[in-house]
C-alpha positions in Angstrom: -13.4 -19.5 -15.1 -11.8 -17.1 -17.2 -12.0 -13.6 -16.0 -10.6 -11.9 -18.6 -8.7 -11.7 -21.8 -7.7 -9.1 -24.4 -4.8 -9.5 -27.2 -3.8 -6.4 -28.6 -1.1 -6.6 -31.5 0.7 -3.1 -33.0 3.3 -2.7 -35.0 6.7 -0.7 -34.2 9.8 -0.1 -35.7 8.9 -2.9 -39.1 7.9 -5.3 -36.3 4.2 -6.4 -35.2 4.2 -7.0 -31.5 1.4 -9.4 -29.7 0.6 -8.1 -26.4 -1.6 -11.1 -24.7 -3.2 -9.9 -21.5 -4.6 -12.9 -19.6 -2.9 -11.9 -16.0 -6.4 -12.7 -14.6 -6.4 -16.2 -15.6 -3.1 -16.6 -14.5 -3.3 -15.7 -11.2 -0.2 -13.7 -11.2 0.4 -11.3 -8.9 -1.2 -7.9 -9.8 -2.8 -6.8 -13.2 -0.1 -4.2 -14.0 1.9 -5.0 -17.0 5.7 -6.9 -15.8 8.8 -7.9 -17.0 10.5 -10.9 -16.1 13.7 -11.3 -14.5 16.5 -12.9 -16.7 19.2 -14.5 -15.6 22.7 -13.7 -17.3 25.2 -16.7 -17.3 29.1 -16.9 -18.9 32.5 -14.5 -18.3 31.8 -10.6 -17.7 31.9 -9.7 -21.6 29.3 -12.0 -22.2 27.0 -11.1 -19.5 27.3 -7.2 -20.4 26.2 -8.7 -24.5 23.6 -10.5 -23.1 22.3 -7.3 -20.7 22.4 -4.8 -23.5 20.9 -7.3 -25.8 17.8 -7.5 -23.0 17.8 -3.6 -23.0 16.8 -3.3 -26.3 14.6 -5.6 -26.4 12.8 -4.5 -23.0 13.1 -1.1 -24.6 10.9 -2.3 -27.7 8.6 -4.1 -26.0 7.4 -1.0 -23.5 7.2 1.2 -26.8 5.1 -1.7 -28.0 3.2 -1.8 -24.9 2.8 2.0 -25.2 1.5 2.5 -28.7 -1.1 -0.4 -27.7 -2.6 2.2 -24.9 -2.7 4.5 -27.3 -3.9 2.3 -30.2 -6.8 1.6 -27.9 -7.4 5.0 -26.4 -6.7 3.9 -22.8 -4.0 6.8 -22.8 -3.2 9.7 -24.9 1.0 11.1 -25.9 -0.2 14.2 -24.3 -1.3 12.4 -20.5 1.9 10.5 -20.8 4.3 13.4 -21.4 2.6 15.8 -19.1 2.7 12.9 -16.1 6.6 12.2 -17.3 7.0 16.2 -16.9 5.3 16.4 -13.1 7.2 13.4 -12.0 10.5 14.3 -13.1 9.5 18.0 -11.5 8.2 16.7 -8.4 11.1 14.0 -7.1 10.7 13.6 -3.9 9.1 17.2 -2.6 6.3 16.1 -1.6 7.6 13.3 0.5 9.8 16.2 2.4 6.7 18.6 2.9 4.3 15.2 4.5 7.7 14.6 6.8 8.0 18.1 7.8 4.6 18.6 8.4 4.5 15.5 10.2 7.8 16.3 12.9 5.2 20.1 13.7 1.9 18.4 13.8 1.4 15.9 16.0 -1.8 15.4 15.5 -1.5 15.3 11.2 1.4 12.9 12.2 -1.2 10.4 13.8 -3.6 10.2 11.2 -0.7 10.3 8.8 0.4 6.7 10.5 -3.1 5.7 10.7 -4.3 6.3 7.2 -1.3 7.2 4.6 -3.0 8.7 1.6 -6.1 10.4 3.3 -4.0 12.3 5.4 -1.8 13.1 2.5 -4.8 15.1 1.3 -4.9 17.9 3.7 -1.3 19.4 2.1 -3.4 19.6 -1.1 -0.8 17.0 -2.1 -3.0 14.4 -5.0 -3.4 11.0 -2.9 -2.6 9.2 -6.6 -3.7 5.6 -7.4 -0.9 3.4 -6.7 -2.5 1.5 -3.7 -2.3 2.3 0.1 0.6 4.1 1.4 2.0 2.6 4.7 3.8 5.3 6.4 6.6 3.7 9.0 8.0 5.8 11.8 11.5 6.0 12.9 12.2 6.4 16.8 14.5 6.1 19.6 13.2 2.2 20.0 12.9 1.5 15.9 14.2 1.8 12.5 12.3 0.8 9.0 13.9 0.3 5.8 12.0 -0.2 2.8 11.7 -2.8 0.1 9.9 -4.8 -2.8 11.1 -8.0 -2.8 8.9 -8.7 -5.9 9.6 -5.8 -8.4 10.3 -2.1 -7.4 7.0 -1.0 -6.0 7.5 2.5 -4.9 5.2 5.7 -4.4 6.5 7.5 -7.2 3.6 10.0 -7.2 4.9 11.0 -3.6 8.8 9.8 -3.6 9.7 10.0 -7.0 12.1 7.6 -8.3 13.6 5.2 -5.6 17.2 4.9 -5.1 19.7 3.1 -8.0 20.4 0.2 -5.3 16.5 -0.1 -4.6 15.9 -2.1 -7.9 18.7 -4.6 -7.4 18.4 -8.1 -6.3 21.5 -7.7 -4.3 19.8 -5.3 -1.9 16.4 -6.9 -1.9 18.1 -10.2 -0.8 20.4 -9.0 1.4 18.2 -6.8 3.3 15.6 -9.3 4.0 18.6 -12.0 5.5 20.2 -9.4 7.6 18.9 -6.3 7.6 21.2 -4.7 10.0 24.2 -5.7 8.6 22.9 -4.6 5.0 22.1 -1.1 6.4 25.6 -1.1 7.7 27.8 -2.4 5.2 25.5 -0.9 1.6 24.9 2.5 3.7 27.3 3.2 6.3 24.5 3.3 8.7 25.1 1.6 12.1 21.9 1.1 13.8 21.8 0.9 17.8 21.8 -2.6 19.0 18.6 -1.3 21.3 17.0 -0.2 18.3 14.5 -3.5 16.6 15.3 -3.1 12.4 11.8 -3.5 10.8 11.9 -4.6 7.1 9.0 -2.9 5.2 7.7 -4.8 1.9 6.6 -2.6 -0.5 3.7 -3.9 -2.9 1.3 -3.2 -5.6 -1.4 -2.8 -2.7 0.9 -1.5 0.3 3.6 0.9 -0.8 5.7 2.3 1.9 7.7 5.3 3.2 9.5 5.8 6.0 9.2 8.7 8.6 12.3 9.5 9.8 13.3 11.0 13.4 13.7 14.6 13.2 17.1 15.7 13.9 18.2 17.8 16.8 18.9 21.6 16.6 15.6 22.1 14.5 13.3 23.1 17.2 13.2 26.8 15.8 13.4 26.0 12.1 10.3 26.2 9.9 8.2 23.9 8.2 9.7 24.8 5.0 13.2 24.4 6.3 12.5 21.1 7.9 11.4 20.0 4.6 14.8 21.4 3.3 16.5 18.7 5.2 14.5 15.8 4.4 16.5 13.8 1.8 15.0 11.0 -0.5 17.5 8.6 1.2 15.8 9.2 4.5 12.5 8.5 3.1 13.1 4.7 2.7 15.5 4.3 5.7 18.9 3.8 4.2 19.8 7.3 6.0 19.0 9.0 9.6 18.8 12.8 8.8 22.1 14.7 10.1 21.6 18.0 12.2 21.0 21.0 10.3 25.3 22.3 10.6 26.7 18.2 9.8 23.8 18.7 6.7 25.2 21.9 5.9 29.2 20.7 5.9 27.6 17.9 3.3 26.2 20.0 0.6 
């Protein structure tokens, strides 16, 4: 049965592009629009040719993919600069400010663990559109790093964007092999034998964040000031947040 189908072709550049949506029939595994992974063979110079060669081209084909949106009124240049604006404004705020409200409330925190986005709501905070958000706590007996082993799923709309190393295949196979040792030898993070390591999949239905263990020496800080020490590290677990004076000697 085919569930559906649409073929779009726009040109670009002196080029006419075919977009063929059929991700349905497929069965692949979500309906947003992906790139696939190329492997790069041969000596270093040839590698970094081939990698700038697939640049360009993945450049093109998102402008492609773009003007076909907008070709077909699915999206308009103003939306797309005005979300491009509050993303790059936003970073990884709001993440900080559901953290710090979080380590003063502990009744926000449970229904922050219990239902991600809803809770996200009561900070007048938009609970966006990318899926659920799972919301993994840090403590004394646990730590949770975060992943997407199948692309770079990540609750931009919350966190921003993710780390350099969080798009790399390096890192997404590493940390799912040995998770401690990754933490240790990518982050400089040693995590307490006593402590279980909990790998968190990120995905186009479940995107994660971690909430990390508030540090000591902040139990007379402010909600704002706890948010001030929240970094976007400490969001997906490749960093434990330092006490306010060792935070202070880092910045």
């Amino acid at each position: 049965m085919i569930l559906d189908i649409a073929t779009v072709t726009t040109p670009l550049a002196n080029h006419s592009v075919a977009i063929d949506d059929n991700r349905r029939e497929r069965g692949d595994y979500n309906l947003e629009f992906r790139l696939a992974d190329r492997v790069y063979e041969g000596d270093l110079t040839t590698r970094i040719g081939l990698l700038e060669t697939a640049l360009s081209e993945t450049r093109h084909l998102i402008a492609c993919f773009t003007q076909a949106l907008l070709d077909r009124g699915e999206v308009t240049m103003d939306a797309l600069t005005e979300n491009r604006r509050r993303l790059n404004e936003l970073g990884y705020r709001n993440g900080a400010r559901i953290v710090a409200r979080a380590w003063v409330d502990p009744e926000f925190k449970e229904r922050l663990l219990a239902t991600g986005r809803e809770a996200v709501r009561e900070l007048d905070i938009p609970p966006g559109r990318l899926g659920k958000l799972g919301v993994a706590e840090n403590t004394d007996e646990a730590h949770n790093i975060v992943v997407c082993t199948l692309c770079s799923c990540y609750p931009h709309d919350l966190l921003g964007d993710p780390p350099w190393w969080y798009r790399t295949d390096g890192y997404k196979q590493r940390i799912v092999a040995d998770p401690r040792e990754t933490i240790r030898d990518m982050f400089g993070l040693d995590v307490a034998p006593e402590r279980t390591v909990m790998v968190r999949d990120s995905t186009s239905d479940v995107r994660w964040m971690v909430l990390p263990r508030r540090p000591e020496g902040t139990e007379g800080m402010s909600e704002e000031e706890l948010a001030g020490l929240v970094t976007a590290e400490s969001l997906v677990g490749s960093e434990e947040i330092p006490p306010p004076t060792e935070h202070h000697d880092r910045s």
